[in-house]
N, CA, C and O of each residue as an XYZ file, in Angstrom:
676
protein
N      53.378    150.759    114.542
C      54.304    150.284    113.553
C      53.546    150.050    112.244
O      52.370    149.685    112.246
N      54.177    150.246    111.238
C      53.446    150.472    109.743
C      53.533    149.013    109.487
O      54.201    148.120    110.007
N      52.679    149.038    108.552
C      53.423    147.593    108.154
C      54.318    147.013    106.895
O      54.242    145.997    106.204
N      55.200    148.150    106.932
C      56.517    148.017    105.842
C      57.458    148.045    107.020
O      58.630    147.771    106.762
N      57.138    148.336    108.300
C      58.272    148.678    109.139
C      58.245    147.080    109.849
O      59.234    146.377    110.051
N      57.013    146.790    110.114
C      56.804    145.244    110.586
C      56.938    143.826    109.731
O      57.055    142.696    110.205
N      56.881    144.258    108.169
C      57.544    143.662    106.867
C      59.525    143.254    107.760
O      60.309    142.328    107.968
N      59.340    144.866    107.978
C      61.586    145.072    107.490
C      61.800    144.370    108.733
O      62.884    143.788    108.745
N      61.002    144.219    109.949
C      61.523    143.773    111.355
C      61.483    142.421    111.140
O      62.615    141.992    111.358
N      60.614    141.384    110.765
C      60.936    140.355    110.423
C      62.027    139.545    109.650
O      62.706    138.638    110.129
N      62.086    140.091    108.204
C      63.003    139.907    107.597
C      64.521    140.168    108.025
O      65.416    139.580    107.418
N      64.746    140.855    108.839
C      65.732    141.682    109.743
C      66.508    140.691    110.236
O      67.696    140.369    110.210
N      64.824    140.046    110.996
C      65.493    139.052    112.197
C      65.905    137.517    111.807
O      66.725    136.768    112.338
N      64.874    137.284    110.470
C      64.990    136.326    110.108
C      66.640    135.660    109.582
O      67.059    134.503    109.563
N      67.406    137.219    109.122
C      68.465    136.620    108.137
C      69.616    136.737    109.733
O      70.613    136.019    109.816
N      69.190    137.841    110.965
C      69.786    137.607    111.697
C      70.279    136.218    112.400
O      71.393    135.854    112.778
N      68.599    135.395    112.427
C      68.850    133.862    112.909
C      69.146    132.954    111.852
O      68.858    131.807    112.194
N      69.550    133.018    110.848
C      69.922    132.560    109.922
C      71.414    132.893    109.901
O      71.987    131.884    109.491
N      72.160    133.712    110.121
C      73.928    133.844    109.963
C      73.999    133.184    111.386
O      74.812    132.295    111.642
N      72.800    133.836    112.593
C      73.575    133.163    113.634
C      73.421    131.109    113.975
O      73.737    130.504    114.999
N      72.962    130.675    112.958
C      72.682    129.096    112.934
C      73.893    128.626    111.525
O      74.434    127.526    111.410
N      74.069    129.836    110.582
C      75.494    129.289    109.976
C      76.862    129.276    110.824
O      77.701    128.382    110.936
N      76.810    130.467    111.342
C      78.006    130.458    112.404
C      78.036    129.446    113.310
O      79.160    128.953    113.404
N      77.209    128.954    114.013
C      77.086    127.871    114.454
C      77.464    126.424    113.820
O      78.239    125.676    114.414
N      77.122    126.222    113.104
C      77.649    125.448    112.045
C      78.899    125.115    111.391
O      79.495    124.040    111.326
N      79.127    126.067    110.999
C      80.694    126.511    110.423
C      81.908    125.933    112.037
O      82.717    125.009    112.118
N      81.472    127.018    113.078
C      82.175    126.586    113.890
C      82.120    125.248    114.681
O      83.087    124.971    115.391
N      81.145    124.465    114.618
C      81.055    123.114    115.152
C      81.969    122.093    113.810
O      82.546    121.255    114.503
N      82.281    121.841    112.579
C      82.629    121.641    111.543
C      83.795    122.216    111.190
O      84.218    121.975    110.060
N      84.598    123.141    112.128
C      86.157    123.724    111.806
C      87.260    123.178    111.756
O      88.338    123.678    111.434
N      86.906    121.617    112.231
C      88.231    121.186    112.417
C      87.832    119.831    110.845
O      88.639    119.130    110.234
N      86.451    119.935    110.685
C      86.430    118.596    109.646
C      86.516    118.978    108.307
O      86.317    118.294    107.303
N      86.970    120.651    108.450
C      86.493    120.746    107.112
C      88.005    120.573    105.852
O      88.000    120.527    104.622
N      89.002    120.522    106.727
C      90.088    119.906    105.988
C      90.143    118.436    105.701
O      90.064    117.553    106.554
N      90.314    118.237    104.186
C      90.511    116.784    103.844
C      91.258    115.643    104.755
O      90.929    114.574    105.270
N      92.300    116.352    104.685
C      93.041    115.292    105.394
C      93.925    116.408    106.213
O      93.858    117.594    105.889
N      94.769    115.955    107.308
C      95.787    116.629    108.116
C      97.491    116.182    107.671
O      97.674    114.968    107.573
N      98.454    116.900    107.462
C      99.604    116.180    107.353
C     100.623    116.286    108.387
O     100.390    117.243    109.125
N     101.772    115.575    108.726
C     102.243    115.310    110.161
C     102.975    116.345    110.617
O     103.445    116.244    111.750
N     103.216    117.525    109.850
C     103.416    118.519    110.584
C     102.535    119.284    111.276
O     102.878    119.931    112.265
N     100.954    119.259    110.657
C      99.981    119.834    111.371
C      99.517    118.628    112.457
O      98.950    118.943    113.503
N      99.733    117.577    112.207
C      99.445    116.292    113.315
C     100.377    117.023    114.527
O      99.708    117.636    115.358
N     101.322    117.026    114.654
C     102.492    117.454    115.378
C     102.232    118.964    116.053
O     102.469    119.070    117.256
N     101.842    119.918    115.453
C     101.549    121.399    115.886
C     100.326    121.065    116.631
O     100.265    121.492    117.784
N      99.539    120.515    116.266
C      97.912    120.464    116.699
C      98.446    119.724    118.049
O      98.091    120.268    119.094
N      99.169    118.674    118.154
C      99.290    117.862    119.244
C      97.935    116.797    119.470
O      97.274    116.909    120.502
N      97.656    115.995    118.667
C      96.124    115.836    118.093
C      96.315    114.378    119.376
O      97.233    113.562    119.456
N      95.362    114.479    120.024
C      95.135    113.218    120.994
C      94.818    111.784    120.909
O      93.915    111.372    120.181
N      95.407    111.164    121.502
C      95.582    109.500    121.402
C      94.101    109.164    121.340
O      93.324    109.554    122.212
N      93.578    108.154    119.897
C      92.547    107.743    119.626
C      91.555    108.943    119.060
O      90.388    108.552    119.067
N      91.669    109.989    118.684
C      90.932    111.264    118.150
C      91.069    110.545    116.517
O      92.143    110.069    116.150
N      89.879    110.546    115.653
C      89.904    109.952    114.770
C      90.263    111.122    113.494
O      89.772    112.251    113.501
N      91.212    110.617    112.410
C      91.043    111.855    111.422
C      91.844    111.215    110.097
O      91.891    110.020    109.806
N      92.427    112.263    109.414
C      92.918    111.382    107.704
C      94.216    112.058    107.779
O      94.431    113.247    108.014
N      94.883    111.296    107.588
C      96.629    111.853    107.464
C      96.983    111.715    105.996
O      96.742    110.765    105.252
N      97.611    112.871    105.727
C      98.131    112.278    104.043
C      99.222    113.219    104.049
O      99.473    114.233    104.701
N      99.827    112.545    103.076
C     101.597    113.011    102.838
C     101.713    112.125    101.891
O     100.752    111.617    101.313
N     103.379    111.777    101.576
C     104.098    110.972    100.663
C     104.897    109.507    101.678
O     105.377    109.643    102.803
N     104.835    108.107    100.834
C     104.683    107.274    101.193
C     106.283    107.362    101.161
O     106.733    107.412    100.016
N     107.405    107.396    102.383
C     108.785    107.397    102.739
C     109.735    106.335    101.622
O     109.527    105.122    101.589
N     110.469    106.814    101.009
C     111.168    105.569    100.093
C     111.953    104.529    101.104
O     113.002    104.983    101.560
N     111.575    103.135    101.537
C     112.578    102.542    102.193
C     112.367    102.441    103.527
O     113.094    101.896    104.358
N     110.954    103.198    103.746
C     109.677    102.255    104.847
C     108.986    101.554    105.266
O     108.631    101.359    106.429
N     108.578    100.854    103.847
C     107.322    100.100    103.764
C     107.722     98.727    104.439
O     108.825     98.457    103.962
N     107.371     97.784    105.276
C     107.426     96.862    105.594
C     106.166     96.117    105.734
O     105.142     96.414    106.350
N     106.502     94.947    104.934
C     105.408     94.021    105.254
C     105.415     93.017    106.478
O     106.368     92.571    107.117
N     104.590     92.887    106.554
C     104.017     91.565    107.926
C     103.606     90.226    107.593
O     103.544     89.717    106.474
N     103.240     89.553    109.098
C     102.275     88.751    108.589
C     100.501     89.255    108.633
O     100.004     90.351    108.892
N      99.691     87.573    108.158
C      98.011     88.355    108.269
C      98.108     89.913    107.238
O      97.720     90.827    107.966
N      98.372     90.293    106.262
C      98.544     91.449    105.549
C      98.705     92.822    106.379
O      98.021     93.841    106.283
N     100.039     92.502    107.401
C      99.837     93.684    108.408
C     101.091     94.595    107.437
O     102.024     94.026    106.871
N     100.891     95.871    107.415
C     101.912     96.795    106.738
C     102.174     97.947    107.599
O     101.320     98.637    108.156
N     103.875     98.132    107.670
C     103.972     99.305    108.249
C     104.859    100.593    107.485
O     105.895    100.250    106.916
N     104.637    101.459    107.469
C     105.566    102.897    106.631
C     105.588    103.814    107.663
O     105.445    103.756    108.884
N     105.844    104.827    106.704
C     105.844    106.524    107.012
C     105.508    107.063    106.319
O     105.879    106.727    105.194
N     104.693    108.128    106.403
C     104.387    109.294    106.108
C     104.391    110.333    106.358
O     103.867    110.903    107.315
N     105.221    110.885    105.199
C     105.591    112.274    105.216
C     105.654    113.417    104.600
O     105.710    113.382    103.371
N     105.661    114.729    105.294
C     105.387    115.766    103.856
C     106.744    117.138    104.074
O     106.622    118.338    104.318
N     107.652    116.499    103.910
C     109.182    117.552    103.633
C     109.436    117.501    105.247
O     110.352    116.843    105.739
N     108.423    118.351    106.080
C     108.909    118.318    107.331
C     109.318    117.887    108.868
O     110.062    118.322    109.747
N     108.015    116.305    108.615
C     107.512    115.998    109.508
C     107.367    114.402    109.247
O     106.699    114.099    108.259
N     107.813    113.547    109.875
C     107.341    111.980    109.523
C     106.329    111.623    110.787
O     106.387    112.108    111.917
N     105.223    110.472    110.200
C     104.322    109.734    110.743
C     104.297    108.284    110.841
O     103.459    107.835    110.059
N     104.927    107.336    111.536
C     104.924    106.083    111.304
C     103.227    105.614    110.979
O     102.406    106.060    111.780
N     102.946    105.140    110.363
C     101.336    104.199    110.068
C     101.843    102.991    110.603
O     103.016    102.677    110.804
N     100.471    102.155    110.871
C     100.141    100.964    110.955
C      98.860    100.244    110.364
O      97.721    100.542    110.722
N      99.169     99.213    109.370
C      97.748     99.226    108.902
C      97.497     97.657    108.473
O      98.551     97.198    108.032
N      96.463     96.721    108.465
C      96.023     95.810    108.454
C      95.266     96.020    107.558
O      94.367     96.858    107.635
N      95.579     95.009    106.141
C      94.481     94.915    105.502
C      95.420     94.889    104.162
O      96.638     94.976    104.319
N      94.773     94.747    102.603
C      95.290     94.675    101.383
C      95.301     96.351    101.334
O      94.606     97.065    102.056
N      96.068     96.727    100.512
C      96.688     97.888    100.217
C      96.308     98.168     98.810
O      96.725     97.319     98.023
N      95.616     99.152     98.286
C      95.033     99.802     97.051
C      96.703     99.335     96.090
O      97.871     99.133     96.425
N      95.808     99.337     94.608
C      96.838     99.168     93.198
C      97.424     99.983     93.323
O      98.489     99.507     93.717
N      97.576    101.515     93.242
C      98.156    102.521     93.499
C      99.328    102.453     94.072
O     100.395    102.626     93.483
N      99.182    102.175     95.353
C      99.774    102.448     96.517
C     101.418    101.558     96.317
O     101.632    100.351     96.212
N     102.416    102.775     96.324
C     103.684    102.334     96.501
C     104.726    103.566     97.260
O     104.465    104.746     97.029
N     105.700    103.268     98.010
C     106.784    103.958     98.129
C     107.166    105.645     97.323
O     107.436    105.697     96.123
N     107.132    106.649     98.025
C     107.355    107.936     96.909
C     106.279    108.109     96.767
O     106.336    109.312     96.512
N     104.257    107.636     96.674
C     103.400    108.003     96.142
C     102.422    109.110     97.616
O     102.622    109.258     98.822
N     101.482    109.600     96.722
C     100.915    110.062     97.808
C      99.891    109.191     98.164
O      99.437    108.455     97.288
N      99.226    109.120     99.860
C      98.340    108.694    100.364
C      97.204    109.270    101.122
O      97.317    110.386    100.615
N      96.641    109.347    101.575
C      95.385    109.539    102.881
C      94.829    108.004    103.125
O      94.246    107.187    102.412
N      95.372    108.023    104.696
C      95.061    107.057    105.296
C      94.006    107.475    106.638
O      94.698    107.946    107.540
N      92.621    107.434    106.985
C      91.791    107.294    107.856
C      91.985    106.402    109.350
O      91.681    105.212    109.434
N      92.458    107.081    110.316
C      92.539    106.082    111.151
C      92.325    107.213    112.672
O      91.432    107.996    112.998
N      93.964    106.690    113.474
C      93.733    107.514    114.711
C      95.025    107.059    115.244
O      95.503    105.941    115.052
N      95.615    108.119    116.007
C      97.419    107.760    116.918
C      96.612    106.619    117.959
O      95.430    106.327    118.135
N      97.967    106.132    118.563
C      97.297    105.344    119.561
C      98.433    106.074    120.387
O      99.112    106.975    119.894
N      98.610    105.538    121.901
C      99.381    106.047    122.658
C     100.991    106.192    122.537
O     101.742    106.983    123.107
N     101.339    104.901    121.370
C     103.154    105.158    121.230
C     103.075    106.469    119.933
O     104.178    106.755    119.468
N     102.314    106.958    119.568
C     102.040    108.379    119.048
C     102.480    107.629    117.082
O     102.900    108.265    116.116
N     102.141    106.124    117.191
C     101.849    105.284    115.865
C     100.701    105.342    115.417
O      99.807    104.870    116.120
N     100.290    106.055    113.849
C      98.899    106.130    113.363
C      98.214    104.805    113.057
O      98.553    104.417    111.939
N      97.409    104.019    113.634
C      96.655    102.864    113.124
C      95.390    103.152    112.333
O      94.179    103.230    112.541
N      96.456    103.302    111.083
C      94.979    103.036    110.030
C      93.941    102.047    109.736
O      94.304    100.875    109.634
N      92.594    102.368    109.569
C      91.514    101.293    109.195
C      91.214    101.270    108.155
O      90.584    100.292    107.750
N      91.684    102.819    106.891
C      91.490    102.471    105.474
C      92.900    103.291    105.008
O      93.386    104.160    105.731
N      93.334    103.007    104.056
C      94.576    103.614    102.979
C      93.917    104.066    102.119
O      92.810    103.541    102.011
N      94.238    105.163    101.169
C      93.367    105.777    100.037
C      94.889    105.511     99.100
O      95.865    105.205     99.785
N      95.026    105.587     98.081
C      96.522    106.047     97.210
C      95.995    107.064     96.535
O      94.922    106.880     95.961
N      96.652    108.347     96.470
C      96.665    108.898     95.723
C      96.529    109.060     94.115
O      97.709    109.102     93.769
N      95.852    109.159     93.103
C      96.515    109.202     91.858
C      97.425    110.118     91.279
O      97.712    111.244     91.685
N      97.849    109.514     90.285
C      98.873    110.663     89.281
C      98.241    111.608     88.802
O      97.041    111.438     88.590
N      98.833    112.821     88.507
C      98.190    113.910     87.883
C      97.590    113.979     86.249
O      96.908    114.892     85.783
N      98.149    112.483     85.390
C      97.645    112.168     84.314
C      96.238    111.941     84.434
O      95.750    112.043     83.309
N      95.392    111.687     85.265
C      93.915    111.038     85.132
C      93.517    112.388     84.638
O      93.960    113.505     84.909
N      92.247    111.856     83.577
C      91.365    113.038     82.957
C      90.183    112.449     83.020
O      90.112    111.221     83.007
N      88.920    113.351     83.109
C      87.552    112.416     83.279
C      86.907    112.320     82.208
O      86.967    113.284     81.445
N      85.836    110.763     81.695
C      86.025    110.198     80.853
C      85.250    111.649     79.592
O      85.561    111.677     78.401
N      84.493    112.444     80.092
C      83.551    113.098     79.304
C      85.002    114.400     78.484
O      85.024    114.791     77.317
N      85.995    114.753     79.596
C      87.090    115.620     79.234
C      87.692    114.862     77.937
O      87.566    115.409     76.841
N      88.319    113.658     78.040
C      88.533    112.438     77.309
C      87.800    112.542     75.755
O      88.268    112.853     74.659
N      86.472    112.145     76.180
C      85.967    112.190     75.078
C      86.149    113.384     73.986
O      86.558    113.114     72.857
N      85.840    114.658     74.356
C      85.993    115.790     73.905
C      87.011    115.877     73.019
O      86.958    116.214     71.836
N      88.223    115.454     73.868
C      89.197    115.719     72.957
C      89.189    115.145     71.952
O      89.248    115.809     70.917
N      89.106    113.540     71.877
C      88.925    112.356     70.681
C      88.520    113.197     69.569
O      89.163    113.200     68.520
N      86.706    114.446     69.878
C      86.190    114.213     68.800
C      86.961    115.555     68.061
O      86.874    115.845     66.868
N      87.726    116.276     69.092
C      88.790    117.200     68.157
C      90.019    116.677     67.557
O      90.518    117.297     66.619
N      90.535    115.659     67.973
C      91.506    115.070     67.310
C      92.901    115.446     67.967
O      94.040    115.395     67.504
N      92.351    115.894     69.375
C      93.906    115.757     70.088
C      94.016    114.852     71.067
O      94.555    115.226     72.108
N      93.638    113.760     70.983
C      93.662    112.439     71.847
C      94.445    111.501     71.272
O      94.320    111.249     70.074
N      95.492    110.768     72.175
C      96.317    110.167     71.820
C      96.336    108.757     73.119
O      96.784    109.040     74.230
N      95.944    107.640     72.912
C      95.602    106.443     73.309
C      96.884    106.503     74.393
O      96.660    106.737     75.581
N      97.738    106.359     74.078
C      98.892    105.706     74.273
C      99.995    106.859     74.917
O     101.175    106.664     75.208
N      99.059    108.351     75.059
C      99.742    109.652     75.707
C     101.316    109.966     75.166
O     101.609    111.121     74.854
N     102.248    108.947     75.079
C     103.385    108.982     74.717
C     104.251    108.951     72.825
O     105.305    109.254     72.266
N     103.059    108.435     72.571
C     102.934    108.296     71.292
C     103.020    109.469     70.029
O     102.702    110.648     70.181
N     103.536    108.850     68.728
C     103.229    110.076     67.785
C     101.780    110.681     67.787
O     100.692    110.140     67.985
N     102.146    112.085     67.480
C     100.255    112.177     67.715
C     100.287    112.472     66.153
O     101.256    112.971     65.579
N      98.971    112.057     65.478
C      99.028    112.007     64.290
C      98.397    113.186     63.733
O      97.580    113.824     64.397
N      98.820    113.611     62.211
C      98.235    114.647     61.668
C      99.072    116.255     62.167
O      98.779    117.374     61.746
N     100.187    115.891     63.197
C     101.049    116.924     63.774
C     100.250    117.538     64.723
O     100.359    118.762     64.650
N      99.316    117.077     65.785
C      98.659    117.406     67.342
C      99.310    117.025     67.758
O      99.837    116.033     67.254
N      99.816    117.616     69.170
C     100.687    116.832     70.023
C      99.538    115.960     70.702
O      98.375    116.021     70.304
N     100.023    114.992     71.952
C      99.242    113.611     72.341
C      98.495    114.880     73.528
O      99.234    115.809     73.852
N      97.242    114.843     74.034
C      96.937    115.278     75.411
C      97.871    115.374     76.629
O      98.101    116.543     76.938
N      98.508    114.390     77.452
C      99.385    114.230     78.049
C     100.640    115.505     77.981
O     101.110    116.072     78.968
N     101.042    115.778     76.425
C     102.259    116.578     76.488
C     101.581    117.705     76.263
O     102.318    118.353     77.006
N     100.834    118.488     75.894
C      99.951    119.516     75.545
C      99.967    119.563     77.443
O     100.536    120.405     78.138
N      99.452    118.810     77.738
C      98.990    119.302     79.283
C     100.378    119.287     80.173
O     100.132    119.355     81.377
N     101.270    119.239     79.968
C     102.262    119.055     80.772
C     102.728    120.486     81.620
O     103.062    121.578     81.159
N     102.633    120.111     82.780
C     102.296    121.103     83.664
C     101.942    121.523     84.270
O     102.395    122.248     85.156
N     100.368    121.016     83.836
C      98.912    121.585     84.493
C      98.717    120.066     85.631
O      98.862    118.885     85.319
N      98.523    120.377     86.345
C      98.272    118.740     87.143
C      97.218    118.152     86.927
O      97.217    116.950     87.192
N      95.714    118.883     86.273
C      94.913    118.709     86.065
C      94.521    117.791     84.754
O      93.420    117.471     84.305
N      95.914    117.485     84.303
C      95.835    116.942     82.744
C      95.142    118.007     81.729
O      95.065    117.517     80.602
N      94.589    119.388     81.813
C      94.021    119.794     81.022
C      94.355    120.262     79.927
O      95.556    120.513     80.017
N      93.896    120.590     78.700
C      94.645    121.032     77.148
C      94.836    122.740     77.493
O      93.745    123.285     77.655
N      95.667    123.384     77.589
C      96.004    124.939     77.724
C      95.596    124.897     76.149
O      95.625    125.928     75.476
């Protein structure tokens, strides 16, 4: 064997054990690599009592019940499928009725999600502070989003309307 041929056999093998330790990987990590699950895929999957994972959907208008000890109970849902939650604990600023959530927890056996954390969703208005800035120093930033924008710019907010990203088209 030459040794351009004993060069190519190594390298060969090397990238061989290298896809076969990503594949490995990838497939041990297939089920985590979605953010969260929503209760129609909770429901298809048939996901097992105490299997830990993140449910998110929209918070049911005319679910929410409070407890005592800050115990809260809803639904969550996404068009097709509802999830009763159960959750103990203060509940994020965010978080209301109609909004979206991801809640971290696990079913228990009456097939009720007992959450250990709530996330709330935000609105599609948030922009990050450096995007923010940018605009200021062009002069299409408008404090108050709703506001006259001065000099005849429209405010950021209505310029972006559309984009969920808040961004200026």
């Amino acid at each position: 064997m030459t040794r351009k041929q004993r060069r190519m056999t190594i390298i060969g093998g090397s990238l061989a054990v290298l896809a076969l330790a990503a594949a490995l990987v990838l497939n041990a990590l297939r089920d985590s690599i979605v953010f969260f699950s929503t209760p129609t895929m909770v429901a298809e999957k048939h996901v097992q009592a105490g299997k830990r994972f993140r449910l998110g959907g929209l918070v049911q208008p005319g679910s929410l019940q409070r407890g005592d000890n800050l115990a809260v109970s809803f639904e969550v849902a996404d068009g097709n499928a509802k999830l009763p939650v159960a959750y103990k604990g203060i509940l994020p600023d965010l978080f209301r009725e109609g909004q979206g959530v991801v809640a971290e927890g696990a079913l228990d056996a009456n097939g009720v999600f007992k959450a250990d954390t709530v996330l709330a969703k935000h609105d599609e208005t948030y922009m990050p502070k450096d995007v923010a800035d940018a605009l200021k120093k062009q002069g299409h930033w408008k404090d108050d989003y709703g506001g006259k924008a001065s000099d005849g710019v429209k405010p950021a907010a209505t310029a972006a309307q559309g984009n969920p990203q808040g961004a200026v088209r």
